[in-house]
C-alpha positions as CSV (number, residue, x, y, z in Angstrom):
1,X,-112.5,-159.1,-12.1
2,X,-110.4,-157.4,-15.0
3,X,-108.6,-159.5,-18.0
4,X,-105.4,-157.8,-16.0
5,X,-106.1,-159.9,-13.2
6,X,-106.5,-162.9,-14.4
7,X,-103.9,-163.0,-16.7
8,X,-102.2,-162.6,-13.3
9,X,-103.7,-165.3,-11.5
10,X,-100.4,-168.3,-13.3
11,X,-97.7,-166.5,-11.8
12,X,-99.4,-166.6,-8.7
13,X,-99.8,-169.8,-8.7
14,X,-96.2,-170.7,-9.7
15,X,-95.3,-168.5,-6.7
16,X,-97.5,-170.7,-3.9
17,X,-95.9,-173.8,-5.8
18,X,-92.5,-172.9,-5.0
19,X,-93.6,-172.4,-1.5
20,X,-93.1,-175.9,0.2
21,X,-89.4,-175.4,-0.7
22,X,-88.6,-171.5,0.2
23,X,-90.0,-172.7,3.8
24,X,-87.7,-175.9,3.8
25,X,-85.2,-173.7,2.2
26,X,-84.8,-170.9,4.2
27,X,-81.7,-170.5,5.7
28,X,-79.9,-172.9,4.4
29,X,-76.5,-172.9,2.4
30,X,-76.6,-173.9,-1.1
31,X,-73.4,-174.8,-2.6
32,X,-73.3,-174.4,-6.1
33,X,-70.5,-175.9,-8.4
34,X,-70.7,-173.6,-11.5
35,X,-69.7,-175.2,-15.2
36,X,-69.9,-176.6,-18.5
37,X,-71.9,-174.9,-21.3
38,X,-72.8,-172.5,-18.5
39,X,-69.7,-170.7,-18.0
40,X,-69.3,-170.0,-22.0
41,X,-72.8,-169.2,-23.1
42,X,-73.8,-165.6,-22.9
43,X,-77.6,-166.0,-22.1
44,X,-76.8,-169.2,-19.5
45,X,-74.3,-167.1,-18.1
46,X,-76.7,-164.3,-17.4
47,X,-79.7,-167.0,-16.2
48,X,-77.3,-168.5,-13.9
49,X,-76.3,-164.9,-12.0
50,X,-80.0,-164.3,-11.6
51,X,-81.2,-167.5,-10.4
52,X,-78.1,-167.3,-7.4
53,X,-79.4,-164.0,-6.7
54,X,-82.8,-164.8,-6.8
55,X,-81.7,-167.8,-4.0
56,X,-80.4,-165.1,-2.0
57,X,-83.3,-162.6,-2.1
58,X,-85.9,-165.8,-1.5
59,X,-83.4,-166.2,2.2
60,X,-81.0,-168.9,1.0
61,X,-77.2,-168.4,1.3
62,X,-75.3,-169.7,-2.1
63,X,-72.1,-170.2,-2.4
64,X,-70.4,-170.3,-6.1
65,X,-67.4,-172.7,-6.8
66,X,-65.9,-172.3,-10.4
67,X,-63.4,-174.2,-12.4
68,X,-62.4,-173.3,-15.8
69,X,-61.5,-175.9,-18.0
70,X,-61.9,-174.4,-21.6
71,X,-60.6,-170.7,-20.8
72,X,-57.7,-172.0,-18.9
73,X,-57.3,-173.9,-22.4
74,X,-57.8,-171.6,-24.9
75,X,-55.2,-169.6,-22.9
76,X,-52.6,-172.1,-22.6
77,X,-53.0,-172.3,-26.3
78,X,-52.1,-168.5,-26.5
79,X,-49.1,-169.2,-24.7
80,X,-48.3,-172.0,-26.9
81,X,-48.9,-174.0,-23.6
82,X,-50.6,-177.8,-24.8
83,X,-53.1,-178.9,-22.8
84,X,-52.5,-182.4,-21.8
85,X,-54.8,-185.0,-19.4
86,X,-54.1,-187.7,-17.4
87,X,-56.5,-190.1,-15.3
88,X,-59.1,-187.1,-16.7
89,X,-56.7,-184.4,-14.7
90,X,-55.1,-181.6,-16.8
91,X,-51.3,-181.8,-16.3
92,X,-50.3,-178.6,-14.6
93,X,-46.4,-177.6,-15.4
94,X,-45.6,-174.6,-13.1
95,X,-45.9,-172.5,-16.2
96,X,-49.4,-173.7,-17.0
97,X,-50.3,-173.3,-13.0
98,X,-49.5,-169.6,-13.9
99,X,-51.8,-169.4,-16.5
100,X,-54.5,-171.7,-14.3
101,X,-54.6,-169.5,-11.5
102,X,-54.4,-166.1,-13.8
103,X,-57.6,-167.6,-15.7
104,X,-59.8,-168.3,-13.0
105,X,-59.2,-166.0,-10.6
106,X,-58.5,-162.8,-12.7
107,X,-61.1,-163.7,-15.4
108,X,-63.6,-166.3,-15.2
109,X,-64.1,-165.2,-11.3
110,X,-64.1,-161.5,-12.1
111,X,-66.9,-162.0,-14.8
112,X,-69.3,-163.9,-12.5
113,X,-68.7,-161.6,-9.2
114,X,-69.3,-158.9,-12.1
115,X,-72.7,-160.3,-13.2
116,X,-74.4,-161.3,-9.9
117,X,-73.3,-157.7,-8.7
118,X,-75.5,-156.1,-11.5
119,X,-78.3,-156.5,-9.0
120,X,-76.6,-155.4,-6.2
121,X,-73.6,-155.5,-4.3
122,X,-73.6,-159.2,-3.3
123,X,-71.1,-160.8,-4.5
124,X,-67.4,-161.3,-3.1
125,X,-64.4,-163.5,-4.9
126,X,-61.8,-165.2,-2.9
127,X,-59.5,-168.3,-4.3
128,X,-58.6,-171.3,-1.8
129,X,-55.8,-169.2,-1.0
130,X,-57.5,-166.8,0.5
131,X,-57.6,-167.2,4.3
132,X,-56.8,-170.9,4.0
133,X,-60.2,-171.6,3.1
134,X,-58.6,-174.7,0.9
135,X,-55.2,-175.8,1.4
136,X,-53.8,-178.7,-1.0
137,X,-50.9,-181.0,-1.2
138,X,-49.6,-182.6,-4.6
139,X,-51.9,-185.3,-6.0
140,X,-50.4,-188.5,-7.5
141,X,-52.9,-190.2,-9.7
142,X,-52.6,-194.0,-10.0
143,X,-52.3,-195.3,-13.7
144,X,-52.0,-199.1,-14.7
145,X,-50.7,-199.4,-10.9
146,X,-48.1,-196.8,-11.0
147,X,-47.8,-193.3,-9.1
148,X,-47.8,-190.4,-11.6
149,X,-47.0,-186.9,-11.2
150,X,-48.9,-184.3,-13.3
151,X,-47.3,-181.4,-11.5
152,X,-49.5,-178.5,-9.8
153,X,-52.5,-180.7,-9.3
154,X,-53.2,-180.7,-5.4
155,X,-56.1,-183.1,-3.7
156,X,-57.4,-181.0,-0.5
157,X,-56.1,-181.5,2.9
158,X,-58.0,-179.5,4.7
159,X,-61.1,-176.6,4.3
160,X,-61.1,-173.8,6.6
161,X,-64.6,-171.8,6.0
162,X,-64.5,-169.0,8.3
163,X,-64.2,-166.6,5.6
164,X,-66.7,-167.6,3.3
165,X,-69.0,-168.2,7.1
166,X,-68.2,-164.6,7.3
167,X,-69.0,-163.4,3.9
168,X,-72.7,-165.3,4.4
169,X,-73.4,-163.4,7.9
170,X,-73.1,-160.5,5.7
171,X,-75.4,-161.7,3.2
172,X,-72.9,-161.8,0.3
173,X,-72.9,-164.4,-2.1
174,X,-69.0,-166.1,-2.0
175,X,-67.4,-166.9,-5.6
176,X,-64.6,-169.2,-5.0
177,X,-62.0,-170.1,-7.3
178,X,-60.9,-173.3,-6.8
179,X,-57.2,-173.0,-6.4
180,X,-55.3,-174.3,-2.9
181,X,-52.1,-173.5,-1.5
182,X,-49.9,-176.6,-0.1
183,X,-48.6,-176.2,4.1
184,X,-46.2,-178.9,3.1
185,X,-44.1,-177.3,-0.1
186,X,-45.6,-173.5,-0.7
187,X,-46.5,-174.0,-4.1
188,X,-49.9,-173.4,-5.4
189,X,-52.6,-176.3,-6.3
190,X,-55.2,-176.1,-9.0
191,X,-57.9,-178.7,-7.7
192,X,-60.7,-180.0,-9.1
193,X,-63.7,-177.6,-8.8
194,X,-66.2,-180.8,-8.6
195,X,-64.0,-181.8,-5.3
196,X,-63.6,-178.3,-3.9
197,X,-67.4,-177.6,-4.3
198,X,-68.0,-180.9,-2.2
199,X,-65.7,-180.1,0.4
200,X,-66.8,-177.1,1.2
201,X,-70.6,-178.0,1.1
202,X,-69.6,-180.6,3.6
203,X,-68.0,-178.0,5.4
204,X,-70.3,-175.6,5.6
205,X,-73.2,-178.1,6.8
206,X,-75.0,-177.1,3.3
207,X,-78.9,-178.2,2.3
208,X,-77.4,-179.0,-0.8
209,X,-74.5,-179.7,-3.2
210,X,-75.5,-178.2,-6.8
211,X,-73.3,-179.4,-9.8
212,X,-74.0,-178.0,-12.9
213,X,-73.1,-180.2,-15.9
214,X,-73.6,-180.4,-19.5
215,X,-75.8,-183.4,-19.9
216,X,-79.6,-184.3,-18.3
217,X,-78.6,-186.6,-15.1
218,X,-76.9,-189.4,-14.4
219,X,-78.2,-191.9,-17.0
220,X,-79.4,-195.4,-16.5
221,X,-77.7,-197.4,-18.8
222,X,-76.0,-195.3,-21.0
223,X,-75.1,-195.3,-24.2
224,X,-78.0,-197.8,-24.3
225,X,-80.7,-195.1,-22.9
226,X,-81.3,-192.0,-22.1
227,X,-83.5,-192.2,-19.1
228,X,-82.1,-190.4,-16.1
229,X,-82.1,-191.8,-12.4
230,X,-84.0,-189.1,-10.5
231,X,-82.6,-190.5,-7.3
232,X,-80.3,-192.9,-5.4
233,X,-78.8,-193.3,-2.4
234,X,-75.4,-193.6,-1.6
235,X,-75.1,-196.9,-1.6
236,X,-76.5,-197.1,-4.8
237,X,-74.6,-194.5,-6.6
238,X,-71.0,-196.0,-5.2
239,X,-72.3,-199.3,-7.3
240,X,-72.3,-197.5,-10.1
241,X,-69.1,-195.2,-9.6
242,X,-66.7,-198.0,-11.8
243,X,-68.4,-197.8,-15.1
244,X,-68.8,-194.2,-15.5
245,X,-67.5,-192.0,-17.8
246,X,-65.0,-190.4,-16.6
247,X,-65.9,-186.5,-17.0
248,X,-68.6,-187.7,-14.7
249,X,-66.2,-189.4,-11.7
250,X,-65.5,-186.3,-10.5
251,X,-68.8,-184.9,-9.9
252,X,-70.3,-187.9,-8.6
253,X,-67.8,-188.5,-6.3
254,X,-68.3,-185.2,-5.0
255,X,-71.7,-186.1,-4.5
256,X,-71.7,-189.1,-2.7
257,X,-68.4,-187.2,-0.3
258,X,-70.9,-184.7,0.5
259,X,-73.9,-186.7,1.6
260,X,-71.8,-188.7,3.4
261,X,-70.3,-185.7,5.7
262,X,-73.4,-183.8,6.5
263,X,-75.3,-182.8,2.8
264,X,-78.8,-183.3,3.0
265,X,-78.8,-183.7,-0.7
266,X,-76.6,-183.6,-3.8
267,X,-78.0,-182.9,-7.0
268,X,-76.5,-183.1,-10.6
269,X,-78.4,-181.1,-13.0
270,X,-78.7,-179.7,-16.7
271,X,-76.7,-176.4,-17.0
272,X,-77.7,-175.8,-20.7
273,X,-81.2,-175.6,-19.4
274,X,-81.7,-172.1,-18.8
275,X,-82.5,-170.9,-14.9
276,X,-82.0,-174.8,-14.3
277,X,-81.0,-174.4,-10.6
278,X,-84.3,-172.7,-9.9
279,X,-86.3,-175.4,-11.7
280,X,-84.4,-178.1,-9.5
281,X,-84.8,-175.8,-6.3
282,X,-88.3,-174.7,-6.6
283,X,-90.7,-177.1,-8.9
284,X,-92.2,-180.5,-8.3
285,X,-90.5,-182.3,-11.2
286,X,-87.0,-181.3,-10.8
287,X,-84.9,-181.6,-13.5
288,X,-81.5,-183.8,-12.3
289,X,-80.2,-186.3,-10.4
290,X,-80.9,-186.3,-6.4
291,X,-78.2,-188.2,-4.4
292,X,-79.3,-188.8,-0.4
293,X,-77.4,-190.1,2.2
294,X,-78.0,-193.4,2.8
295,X,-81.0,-194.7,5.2
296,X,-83.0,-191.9,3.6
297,X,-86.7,-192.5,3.3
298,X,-88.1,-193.5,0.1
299,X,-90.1,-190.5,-0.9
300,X,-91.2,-189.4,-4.5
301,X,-89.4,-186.2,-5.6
302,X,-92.4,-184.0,-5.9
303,X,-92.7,-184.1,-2.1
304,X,-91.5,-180.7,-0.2
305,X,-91.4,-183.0,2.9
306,X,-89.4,-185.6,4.2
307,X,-86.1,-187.1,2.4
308,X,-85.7,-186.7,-1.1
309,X,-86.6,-182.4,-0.7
């Protein structure tokens, strides 16, 4: 046999590892909730695009939900527009919905249908607006007992995913910008992407719910370690929902909405880490948190079978 062919012989291998999981795979939807240090990073940027089009070539069918937190802000700043939070929302004015909905669906959803389709034409954007897909009414977050309004921030009524069931049957790969137009008033919403991505997983039947992030998992017993559940079930994660932080609320919640309305599994994982999603998707380690739906069988993570893959 020639040096050439064994040198040949580890990618092999890595290939009939991921196997287990392109079987379980196959098919499915994969809803992935694209941010953090992802979205700004040049080389992430790039490693994310190729590992959602390598999910489509392997017979997945992703879906892409994007927010847009620090280019919607360095924009408002151009505008002399300040960015200000509330119950960890950003406080839309109409002005700064403007801006919002110029941001993420003219640039930071025009760069990633831009970079997926460098290896083909796959991808297609659409906002909530389009086709209904999301629509939105105001949302009044509860502080120290009150009601308060932060303006264009809508919580989601309803999902209509015709369009992006459409787009799949095609075999494109849907980039959705999560912004959501109200039935009850006629103004437009921006809504959290961590809460669009969820509800759309949910209705879509997805395999999975994928929520990038910019730390490891969901820690133990942080800031006092660093060691990162692996899994937990529903039950177990809605424990622990009071004392997070509260940049991680959102995307937990998400998780435990979407295994609790048809998600096989929801998965926080490491965006810094470059081709991450693969990693989670296709090796026996994994690299995040899993969150399964309650009654789930225990099973260790490195098994392609039964509940937690």
């Amino acid at each position: 046999m020639s040096t050439r062919k064994h040198t040949a012989l580890p990618k092999a291998q890595i290939l009939i590892e991921a196997l287990p999981w392109l079987t379980r795979h196959h098919g499915k939807v994969v809803v992935i909730k694209f941010g953090g240090n992802a979205m700004v990073d040049e080389d992430l940027k790039a490693a994310f695009a190729q590992d959602v089009v390598f999910l489509r070539h392997a017979g997945l069918r992703p879906v892409v939900v994007h927010g847009g937190g620090p280019q919607i802000s360095a924009q408002l700043d151009r505008h002399g527009l300040v960015s200000e939070f509330k119950a960890g929302l950003r406080v839309t004015t109409p002005e700064a919905m403007d801006v919002v909905r110029m941001v993420l669906a003219g640039q930071v959803q025009r760069e990633l249908v831009g970079l997926l389709n460098q290896h083909g034409p796959l991808a297609v954007g659409l906002t909530g607006e389009d086709a209904h897909t999301i629509t939105a009414r105001k949302h009044r977050p509860e502080i120290d007992g009150e009601l308060v309004d932060i303006g264009r921030v809508g919580e989601i009524t309803e999902i209509d995913s015709g369009a992006i069931e459409a787009l799949l049957a095609d075999g494109r790969i849907p980039v959705v910008s999560s912004i959501a137009r109200s039935a009850d008033d006629g103004h437009v919403y921006n809504v959290n992407a961590d809460t669009a991505a969820a509800a759309l997983a949910a209705a879509l039947g997805a395999e999975t719910l994928m929520v990038l992030t910019d730390v490891e998992g969901l820690y133990e017993d942080w800031p006092k370690s660093d060691e990162v559940i692996s899994r937990l079930t529903a039950r177990e994660l809605e424990k622990l929902l009071p004392d997070l932080a509260s940049g991680m609320v959102p995307k937990m919640q998400g998780c435990l909405y979407a295994v609790r309305n048809g998600v096989h599994t929801a998965r926080v994982i490491d965006g810094r880490v470059p081709h991450s999603i693969l990693l989670e998707i296709f090796t026996d380690e994994g690299i995040g948190t899993m969150v399964v739906p309650d009654g789930t069988a225990p099973s260790p993570r490195n098994s392609a079978e039964g509940g937690a893959r």
